[in-house]
C-alpha positions as CSV (number, residue, x, y, z in Angstrom):
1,X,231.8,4.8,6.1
2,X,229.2,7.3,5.9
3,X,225.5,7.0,7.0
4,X,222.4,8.7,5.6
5,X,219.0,9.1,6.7
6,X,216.1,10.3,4.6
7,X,213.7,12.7,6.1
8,X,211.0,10.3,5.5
9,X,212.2,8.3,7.7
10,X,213.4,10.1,9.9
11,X,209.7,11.6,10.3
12,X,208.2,8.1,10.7
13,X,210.4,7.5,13.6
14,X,209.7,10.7,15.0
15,X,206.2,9.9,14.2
16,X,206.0,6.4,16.1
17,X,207.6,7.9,19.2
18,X,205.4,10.8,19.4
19,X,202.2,8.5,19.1
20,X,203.6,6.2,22.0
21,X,203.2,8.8,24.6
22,X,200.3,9.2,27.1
23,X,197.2,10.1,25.6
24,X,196.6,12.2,28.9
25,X,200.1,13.6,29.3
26,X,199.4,15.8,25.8
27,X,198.7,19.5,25.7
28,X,197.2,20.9,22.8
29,X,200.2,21.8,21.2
30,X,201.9,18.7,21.7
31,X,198.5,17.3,19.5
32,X,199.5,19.8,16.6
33,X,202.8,18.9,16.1
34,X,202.0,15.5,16.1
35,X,199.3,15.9,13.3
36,X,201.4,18.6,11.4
37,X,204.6,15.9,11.6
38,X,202.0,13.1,10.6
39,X,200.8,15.6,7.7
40,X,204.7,16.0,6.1
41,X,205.2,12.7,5.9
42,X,202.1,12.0,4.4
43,X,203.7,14.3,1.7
44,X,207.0,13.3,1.6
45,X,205.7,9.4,1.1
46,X,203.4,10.1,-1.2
47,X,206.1,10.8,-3.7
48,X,207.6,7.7,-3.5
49,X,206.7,4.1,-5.4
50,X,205.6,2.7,-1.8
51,X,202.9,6.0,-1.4
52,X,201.6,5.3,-5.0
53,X,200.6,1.6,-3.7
54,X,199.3,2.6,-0.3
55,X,197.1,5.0,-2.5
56,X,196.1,1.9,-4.6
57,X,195.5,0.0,-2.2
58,X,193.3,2.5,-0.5
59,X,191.9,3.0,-3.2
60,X,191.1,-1.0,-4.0
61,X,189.6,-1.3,-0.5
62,X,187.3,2.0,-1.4
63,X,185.8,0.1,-4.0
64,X,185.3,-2.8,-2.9
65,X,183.1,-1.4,0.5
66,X,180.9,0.2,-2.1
């Protein structure tokens, strides 16, 4: 049996771990990743049938607050 892993996900895991850290325990660096890693995966989701309804959604709540 063989298991794969997307990089999406893969990146959202990275992502979540990252982001539990100590705010104070980052260097400036270690903030750029982060964002740079958050940024992919903003493009590699938005690809996918679940980015197009995040995007709706967003887009939904947009409208409504105005």
């Amino acid at each position: 049996m063989r298991y794969t892993i997307s990089a999406t996900v893969f990146l959202a895991i990275l992502i979540v771990v990252r982001l539990r850290r100590r705010t104070e325990a980052r260097s400036r660096v270690d903030e750029a990743v982060t964002v740079f890693t958050a940024v992919v995966f903003g493009v590699l989701i938005a690809a996918t049938a679940w980015g197009r309804a995040i995007l709706q959604l967003v887009g939904v709540a947009v409208d409504a607050t105005h």
